[in-house]
Biotite code that builds the C-alpha atoms (Angstrom):
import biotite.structure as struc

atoms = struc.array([
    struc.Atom([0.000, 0.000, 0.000], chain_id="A", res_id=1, res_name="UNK", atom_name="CA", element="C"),
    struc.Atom([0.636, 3.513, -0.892], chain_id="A", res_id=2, res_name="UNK", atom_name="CA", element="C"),
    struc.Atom([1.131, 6.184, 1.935], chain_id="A", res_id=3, res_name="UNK", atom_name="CA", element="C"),
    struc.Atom([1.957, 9.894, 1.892], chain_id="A", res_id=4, res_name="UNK", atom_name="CA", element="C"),
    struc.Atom([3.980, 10.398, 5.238], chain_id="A", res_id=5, res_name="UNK", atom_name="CA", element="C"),
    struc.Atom([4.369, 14.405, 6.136], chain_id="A", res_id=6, res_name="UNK", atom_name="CA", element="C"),
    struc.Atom([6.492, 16.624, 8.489], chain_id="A", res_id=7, res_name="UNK", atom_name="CA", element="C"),
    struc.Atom([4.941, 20.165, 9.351], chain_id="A", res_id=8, res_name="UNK", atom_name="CA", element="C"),
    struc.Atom([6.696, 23.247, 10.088], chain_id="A", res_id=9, res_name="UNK", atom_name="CA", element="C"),
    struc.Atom([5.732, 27.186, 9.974], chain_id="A", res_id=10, res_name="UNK", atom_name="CA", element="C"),
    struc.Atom([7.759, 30.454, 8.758], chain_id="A", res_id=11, res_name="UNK", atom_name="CA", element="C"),
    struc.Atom([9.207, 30.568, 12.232], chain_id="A", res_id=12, res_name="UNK", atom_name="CA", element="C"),
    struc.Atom([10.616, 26.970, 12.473], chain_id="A", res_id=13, res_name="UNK", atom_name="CA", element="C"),
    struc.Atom([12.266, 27.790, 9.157], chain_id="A", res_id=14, res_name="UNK", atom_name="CA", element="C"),
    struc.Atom([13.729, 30.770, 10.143], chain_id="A", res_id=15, res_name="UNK", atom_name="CA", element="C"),
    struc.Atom([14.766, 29.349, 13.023], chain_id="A", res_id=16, res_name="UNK", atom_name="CA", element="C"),
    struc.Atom([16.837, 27.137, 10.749], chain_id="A", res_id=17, res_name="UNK", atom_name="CA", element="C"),
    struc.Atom([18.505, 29.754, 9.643], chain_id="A", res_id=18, res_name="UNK", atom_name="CA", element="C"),
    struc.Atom([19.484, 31.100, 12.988], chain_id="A", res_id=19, res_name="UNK", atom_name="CA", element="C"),
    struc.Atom([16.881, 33.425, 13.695], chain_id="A", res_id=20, res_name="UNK", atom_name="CA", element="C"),
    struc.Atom([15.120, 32.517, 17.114], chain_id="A", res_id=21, res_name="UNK", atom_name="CA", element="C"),
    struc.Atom([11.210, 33.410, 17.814], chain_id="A", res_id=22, res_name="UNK", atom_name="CA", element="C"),
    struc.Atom([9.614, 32.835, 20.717], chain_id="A", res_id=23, res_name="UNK", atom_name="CA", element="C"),
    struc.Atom([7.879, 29.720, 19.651], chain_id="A", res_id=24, res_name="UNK", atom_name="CA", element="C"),
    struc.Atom([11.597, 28.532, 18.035], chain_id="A", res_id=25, res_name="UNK", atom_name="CA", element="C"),
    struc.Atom([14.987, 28.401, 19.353], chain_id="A", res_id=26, res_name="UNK", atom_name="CA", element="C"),
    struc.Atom([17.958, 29.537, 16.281], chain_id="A", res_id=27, res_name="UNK", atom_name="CA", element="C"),
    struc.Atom([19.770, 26.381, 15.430], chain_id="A", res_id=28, res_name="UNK", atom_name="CA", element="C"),
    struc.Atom([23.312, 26.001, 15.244], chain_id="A", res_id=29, res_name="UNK", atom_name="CA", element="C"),
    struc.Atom([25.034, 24.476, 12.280], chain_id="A", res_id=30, res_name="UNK", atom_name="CA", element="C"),
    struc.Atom([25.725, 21.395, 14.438], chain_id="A", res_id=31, res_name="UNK", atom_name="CA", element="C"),
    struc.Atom([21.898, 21.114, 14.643], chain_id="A", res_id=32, res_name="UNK", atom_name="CA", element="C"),
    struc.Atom([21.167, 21.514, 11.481], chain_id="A", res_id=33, res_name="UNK", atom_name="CA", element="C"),
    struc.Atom([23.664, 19.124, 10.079], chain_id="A", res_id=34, res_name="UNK", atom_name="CA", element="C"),
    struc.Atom([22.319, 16.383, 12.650], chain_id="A", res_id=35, res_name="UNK", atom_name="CA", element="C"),
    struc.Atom([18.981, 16.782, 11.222], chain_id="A", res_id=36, res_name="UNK", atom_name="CA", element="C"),
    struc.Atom([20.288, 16.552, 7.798], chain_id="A", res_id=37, res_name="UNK", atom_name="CA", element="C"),
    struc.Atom([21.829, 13.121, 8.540], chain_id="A", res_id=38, res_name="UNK", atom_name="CA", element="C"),
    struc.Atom([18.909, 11.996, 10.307], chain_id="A", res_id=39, res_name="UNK", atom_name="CA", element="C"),
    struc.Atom([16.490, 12.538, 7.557], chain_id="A", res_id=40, res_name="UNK", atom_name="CA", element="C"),
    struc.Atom([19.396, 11.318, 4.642], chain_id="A", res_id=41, res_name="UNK", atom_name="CA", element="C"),
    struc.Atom([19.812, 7.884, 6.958], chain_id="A", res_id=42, res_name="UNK", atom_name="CA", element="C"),
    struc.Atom([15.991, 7.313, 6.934], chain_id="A", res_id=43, res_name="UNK", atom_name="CA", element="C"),
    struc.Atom([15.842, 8.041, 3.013], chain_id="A", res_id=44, res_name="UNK", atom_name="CA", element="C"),
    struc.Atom([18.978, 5.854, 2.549], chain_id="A", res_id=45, res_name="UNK", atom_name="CA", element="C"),
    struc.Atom([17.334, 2.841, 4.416], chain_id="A", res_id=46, res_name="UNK", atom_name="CA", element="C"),
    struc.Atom([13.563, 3.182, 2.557], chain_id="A", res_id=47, res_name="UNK", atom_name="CA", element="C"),
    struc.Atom([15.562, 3.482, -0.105], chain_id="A", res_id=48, res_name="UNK", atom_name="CA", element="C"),
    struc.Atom([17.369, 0.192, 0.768], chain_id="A", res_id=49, res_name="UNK", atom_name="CA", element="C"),
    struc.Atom([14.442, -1.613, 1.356], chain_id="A", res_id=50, res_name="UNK", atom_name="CA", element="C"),
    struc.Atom([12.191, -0.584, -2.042], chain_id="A", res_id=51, res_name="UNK", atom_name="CA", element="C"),
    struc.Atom([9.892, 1.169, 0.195], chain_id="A", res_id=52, res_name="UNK", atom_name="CA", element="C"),
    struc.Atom([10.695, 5.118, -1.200], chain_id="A", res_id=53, res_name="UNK", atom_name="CA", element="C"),
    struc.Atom([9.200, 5.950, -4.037], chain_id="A", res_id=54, res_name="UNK", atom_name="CA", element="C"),
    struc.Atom([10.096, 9.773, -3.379], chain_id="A", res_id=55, res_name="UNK", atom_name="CA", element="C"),
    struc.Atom([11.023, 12.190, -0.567], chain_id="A", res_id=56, res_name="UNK", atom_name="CA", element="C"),
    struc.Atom([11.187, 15.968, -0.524], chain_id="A", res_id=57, res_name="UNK", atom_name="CA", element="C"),
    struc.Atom([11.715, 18.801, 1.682], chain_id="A", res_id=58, res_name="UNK", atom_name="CA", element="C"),
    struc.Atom([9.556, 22.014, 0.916], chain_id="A", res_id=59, res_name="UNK", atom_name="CA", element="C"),
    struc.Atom([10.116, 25.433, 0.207], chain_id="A", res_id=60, res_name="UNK", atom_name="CA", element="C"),
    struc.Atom([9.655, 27.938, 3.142], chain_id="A", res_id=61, res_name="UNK", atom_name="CA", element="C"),
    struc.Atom([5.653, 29.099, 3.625], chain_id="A", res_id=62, res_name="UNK", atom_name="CA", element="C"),
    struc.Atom([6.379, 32.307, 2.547], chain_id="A", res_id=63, res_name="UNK", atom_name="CA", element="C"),
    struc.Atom([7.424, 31.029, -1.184], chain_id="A", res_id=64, res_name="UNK", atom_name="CA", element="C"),
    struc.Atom([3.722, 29.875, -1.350], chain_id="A", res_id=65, res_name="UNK", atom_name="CA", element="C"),
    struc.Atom([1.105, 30.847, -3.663], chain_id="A", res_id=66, res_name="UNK", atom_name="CA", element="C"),
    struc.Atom([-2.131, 30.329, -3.301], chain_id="A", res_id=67, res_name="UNK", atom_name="CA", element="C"),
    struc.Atom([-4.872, 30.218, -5.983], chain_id="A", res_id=68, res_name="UNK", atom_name="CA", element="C"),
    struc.Atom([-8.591, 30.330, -5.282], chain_id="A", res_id=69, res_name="UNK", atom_name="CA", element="C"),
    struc.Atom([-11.499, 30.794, -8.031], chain_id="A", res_id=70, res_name="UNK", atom_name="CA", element="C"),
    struc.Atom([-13.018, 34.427, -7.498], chain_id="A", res_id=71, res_name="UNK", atom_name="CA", element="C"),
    struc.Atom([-16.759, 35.151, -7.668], chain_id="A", res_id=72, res_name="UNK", atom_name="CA", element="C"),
    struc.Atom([-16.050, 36.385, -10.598], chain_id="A", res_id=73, res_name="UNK", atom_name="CA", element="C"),
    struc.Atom([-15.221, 33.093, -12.043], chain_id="A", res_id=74, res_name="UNK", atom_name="CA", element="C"),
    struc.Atom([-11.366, 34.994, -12.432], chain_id="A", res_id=75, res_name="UNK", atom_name="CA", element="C"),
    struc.Atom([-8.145, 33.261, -10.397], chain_id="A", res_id=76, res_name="UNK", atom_name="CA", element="C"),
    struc.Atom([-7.374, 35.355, -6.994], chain_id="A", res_id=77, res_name="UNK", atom_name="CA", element="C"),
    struc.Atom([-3.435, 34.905, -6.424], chain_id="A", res_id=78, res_name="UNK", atom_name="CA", element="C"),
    struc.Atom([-2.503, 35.228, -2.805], chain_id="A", res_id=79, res_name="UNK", atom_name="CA", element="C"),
    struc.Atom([1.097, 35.071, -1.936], chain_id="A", res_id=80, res_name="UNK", atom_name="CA", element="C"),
    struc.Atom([1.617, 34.432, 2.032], chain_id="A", res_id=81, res_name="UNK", atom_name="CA", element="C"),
    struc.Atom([1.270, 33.124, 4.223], chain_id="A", res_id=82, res_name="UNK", atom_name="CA", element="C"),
    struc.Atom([0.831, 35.507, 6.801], chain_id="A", res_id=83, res_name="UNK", atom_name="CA", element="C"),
    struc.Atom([1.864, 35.421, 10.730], chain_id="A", res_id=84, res_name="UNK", atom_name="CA", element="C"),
    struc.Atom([-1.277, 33.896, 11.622], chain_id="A", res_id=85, res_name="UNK", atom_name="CA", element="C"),
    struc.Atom([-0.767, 30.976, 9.503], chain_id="A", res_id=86, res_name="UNK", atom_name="CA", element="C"),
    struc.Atom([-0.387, 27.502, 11.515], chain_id="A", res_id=87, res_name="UNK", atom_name="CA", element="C"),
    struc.Atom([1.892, 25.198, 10.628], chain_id="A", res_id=88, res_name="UNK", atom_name="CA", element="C"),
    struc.Atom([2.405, 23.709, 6.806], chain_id="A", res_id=89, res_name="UNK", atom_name="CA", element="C"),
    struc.Atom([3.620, 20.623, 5.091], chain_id="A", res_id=90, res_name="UNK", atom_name="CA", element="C"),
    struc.Atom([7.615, 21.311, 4.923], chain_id="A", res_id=91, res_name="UNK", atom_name="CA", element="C"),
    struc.Atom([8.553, 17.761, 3.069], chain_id="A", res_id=92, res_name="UNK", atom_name="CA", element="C"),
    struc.Atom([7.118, 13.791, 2.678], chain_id="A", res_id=93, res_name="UNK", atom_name="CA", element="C"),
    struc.Atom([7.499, 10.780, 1.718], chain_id="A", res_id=94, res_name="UNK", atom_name="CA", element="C"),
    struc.Atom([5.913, 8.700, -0.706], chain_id="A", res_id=95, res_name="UNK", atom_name="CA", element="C"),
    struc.Atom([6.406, 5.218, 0.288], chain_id="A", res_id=96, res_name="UNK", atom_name="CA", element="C"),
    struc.Atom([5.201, 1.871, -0.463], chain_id="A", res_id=97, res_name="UNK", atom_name="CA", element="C"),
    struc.Atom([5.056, -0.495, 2.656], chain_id="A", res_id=98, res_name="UNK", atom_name="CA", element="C"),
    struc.Atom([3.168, -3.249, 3.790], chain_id="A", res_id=99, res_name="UNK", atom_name="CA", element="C"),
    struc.Atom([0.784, -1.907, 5.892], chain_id="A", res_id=100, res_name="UNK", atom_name="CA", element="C"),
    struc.Atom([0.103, 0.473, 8.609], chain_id="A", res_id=101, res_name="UNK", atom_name="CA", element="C"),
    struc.Atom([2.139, -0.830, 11.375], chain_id="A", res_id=102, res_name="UNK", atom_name="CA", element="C"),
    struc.Atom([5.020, -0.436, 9.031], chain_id="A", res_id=103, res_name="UNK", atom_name="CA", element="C"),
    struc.Atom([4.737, 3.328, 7.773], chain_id="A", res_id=104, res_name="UNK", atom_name="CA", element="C"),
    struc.Atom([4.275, 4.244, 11.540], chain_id="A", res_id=105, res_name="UNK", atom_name="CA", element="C"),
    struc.Atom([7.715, 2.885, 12.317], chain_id="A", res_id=106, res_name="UNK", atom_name="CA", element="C"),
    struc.Atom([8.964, 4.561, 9.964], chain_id="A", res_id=107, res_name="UNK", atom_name="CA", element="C"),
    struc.Atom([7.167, 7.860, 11.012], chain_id="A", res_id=108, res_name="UNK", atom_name="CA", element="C"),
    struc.Atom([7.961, 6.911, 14.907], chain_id="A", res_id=109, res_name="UNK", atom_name="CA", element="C"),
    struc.Atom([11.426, 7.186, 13.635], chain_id="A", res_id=110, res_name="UNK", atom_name="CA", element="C"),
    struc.Atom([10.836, 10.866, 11.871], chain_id="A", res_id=111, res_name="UNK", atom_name="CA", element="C"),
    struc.Atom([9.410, 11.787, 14.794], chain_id="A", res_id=112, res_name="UNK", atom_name="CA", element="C"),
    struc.Atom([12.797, 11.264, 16.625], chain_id="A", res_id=113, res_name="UNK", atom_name="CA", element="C"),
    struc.Atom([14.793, 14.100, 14.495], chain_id="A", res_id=114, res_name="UNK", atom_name="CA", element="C"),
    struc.Atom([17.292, 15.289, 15.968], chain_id="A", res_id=115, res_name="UNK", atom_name="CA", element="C"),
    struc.Atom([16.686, 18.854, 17.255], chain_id="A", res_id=116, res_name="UNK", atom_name="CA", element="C"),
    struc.Atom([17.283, 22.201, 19.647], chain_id="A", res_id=117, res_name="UNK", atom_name="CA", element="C"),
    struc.Atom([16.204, 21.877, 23.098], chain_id="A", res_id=118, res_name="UNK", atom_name="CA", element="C"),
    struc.Atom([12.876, 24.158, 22.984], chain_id="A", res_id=119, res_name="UNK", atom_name="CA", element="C"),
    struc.Atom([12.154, 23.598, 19.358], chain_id="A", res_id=120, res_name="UNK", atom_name="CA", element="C"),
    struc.Atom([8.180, 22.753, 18.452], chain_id="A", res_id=121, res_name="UNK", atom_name="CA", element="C"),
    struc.Atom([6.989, 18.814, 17.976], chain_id="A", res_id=122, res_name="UNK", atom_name="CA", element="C"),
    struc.Atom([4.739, 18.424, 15.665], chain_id="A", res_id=123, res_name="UNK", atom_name="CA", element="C"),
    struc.Atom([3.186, 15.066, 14.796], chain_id="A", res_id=124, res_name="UNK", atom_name="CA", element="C"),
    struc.Atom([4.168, 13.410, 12.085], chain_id="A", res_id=125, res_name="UNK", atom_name="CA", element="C"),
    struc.Atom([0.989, 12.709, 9.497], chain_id="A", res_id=126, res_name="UNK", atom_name="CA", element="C"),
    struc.Atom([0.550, 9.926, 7.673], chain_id="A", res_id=127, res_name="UNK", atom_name="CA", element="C"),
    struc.Atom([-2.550, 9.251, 4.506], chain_id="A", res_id=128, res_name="UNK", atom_name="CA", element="C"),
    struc.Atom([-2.923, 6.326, 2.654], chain_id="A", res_id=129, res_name="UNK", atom_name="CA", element="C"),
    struc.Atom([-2.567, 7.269, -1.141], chain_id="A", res_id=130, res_name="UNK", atom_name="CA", element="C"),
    struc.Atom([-6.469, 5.350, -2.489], chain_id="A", res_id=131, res_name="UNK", atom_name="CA", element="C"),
    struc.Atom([-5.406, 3.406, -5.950], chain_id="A", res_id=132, res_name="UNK", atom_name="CA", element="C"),
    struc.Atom([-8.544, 4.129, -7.379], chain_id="A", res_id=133, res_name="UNK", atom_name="CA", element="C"),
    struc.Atom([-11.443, 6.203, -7.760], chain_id="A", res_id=134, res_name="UNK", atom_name="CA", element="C"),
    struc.Atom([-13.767, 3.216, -5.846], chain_id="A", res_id=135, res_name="UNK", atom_name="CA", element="C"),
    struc.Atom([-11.387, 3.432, -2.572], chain_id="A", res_id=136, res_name="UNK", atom_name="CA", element="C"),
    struc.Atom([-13.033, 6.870, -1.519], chain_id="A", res_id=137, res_name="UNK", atom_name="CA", element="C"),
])
């Protein structure tokens, strides 16, 4: 089966990457930074070991997003943001392809154990199974 696995994150968190702390982030060193790189490469490097990765990404900061609604006017309405208030976003996945559900949430019980700043924000770690086919709404 087919799951979409998915780390969150906001403006601040990536900023905080950076080295800019907020009060909801501590600034993270380069040692920090480079720990969490690892961590994330030795998870893609053992999915991909094992078959199970189909793909993996890491996002774009939230405020490089775009968002496109349909207007009452039937015209698009382009809204770049987001703004402060904005909660947290997707900031990567995985696409995988495991056996079942006890598997992916291994994997994501791992994710969830990122290396990270003392202070910095958990946030849970989502997973969705990707539906094969229009009948598996």
């Amino acid at each position: 089966m087919k799951y979409l696995v998915m780390v969150q994150g906001t403006q601040q968190d990536y900023e905080a990457m950076r080295g800019k702390a907020s009060e909801n982030s501590p600034a993270w060193s380069e040692d920090e930074l480079q720990a969490m790189y690892a961590h994330m490469g030795a998870i893609n490097d053992d999915l991909a070991e094992t078959g199970e990765l189909i793909d993996a990404q890491g996002l774009a900061e939230p405020a490089r997003i775009r968002h496109v609604t349909l207007g009452a006017d039937g015209k698009a309405v382009i809204t770049d943001g987001p703004y402060s208030e904005t909660k947290e976003l997707m900031a990567g996945y995985w696409v995988l392809d495991c056996a079942g559900l006890d598997r992916v949430t291994e994997i994501a019980d791992r994710v969830t154990r990122c290396p990270q700043p003392a202070g910095a924000p958990n946030y849970a770690v989502v997973i969705r199974p990707i539906l094969d086919g229009a009948g598996d709404i």
